[in-house]
MDAnalysis code that builds the backbone (N, CA, C; Angstrom):
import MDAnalysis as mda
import numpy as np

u = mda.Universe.empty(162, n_residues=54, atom_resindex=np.repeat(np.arange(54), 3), trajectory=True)
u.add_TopologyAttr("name", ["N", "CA", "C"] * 54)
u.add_TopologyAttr("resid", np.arange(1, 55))
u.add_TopologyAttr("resname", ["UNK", "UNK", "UNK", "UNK", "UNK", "UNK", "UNK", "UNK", "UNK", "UNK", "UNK", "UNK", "UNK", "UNK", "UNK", "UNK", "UNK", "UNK", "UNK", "UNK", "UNK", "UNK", "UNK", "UNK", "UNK", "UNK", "UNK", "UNK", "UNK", "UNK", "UNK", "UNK", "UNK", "UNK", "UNK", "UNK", "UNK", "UNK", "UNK", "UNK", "UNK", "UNK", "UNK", "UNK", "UNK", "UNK", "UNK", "UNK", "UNK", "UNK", "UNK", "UNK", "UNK", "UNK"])
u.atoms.positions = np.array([
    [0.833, -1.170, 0.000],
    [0.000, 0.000, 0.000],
    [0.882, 1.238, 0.000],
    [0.567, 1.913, -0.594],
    [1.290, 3.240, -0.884],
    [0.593, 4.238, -0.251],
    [0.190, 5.123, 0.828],
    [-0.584, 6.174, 1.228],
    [-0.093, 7.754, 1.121],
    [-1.086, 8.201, 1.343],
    [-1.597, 9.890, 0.602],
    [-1.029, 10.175, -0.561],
    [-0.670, 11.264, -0.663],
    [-0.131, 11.666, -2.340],
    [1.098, 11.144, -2.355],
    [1.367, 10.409, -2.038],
    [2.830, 10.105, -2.883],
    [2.854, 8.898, -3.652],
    [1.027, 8.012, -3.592],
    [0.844, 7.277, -4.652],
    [1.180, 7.325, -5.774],
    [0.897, 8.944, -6.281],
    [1.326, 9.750, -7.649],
    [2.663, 9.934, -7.927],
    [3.568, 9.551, -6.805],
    [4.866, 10.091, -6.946],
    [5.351, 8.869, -8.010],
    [6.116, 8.834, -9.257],
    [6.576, 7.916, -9.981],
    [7.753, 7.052, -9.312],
    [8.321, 8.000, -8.630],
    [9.637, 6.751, -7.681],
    [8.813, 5.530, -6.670],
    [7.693, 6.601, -5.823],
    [7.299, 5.281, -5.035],
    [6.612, 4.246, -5.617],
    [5.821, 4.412, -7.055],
    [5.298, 3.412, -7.915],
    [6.412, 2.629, -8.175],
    [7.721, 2.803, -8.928],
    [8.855, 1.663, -9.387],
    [8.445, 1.215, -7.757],
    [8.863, 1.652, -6.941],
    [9.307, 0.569, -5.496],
    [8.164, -0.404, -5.755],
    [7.390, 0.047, -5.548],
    [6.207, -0.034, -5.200],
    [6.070, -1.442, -6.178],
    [6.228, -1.519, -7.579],
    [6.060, -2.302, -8.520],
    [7.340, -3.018, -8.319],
    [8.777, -2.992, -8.307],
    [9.709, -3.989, -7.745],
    [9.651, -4.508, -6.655],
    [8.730, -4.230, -5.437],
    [8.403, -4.978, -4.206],
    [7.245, -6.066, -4.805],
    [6.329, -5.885, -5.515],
    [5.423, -6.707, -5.754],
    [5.765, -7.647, -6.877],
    [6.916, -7.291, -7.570],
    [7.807, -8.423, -8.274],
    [8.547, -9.073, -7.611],
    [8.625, -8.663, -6.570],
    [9.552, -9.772, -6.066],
    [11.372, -9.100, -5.572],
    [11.446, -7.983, -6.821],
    [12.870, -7.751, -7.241],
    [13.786, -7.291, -5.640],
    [13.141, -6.981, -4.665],
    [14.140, -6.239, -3.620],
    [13.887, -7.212, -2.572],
    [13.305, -8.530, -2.895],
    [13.275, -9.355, -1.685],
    [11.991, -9.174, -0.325],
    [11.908, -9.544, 0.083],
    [10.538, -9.498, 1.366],
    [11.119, -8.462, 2.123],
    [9.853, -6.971, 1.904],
    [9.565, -6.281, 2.800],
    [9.080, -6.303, 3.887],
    [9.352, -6.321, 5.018],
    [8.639, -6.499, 6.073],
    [8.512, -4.812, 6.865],
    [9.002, -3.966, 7.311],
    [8.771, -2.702, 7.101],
    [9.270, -1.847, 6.120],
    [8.665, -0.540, 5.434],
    [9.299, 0.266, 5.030],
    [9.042, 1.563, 5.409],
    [10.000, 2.211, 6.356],
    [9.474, 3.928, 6.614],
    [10.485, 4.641, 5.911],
    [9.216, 5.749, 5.165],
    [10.454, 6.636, 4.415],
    [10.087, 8.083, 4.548],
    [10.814, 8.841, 4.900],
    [10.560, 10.520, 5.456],
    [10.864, 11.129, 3.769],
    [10.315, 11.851, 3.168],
    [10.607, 12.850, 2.190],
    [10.130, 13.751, 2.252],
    [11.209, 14.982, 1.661],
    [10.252, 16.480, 1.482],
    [10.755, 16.887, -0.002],
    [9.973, 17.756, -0.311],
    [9.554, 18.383, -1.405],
    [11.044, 19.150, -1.555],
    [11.674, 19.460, -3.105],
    [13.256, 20.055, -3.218],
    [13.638, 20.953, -3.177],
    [12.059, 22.190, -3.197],
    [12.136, 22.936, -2.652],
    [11.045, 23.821, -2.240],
    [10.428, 25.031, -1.622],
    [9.431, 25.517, -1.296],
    [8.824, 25.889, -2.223],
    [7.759, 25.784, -1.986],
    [6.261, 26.354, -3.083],
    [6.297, 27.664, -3.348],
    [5.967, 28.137, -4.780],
    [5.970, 29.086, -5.158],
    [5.402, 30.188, -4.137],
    [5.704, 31.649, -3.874],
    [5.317, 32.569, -2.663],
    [3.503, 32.510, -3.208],
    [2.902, 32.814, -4.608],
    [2.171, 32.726, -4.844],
    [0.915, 31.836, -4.024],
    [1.282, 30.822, -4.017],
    [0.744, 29.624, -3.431],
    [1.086, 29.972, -1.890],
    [1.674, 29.907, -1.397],
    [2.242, 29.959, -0.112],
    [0.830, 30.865, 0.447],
    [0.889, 32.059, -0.288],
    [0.277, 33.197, 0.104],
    [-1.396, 32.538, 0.420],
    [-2.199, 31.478, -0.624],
    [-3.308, 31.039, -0.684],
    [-3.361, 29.529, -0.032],
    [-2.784, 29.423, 0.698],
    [-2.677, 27.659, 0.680],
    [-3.257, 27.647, 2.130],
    [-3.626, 28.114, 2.665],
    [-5.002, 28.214, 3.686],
    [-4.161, 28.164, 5.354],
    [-3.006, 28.377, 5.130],
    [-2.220, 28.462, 6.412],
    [-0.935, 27.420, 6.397],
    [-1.250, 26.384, 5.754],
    [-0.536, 25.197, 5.844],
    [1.444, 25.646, 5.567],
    [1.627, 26.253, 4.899],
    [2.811, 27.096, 4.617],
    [2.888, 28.529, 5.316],
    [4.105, 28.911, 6.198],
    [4.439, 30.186, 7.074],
    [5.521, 30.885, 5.857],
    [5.054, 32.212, 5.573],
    [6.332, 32.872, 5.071],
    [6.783, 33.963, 5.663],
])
């Protein structure tokens, strides 16, 4: 299972599709921390309902 938006992300799909082939061997946990490469346009920032401080 892949959860929230990072279903869409194309890297966690390959994992995602080489775990269910088989190719990286039996997962038994996987935790993975990522952030975004860099901050959201100020535009957005400005409308994004609080969730971003500038």
């Amino acid at each position: 299972m892949i959860g929230l938006n990072r279903r869409f992300d194309p890297n966690f799909g390959a994992l995602k599709a080489a775990l269910d082939a088989g190719e990286t061997g039996k997962a038994e946990l996987l935790s993975i921390a990522s952030y975004d490469p860099a901050a959201p346009p100020v535009a957005y920032i400005k409308v994004s309902g609080g969730n971003f401080v500038t």
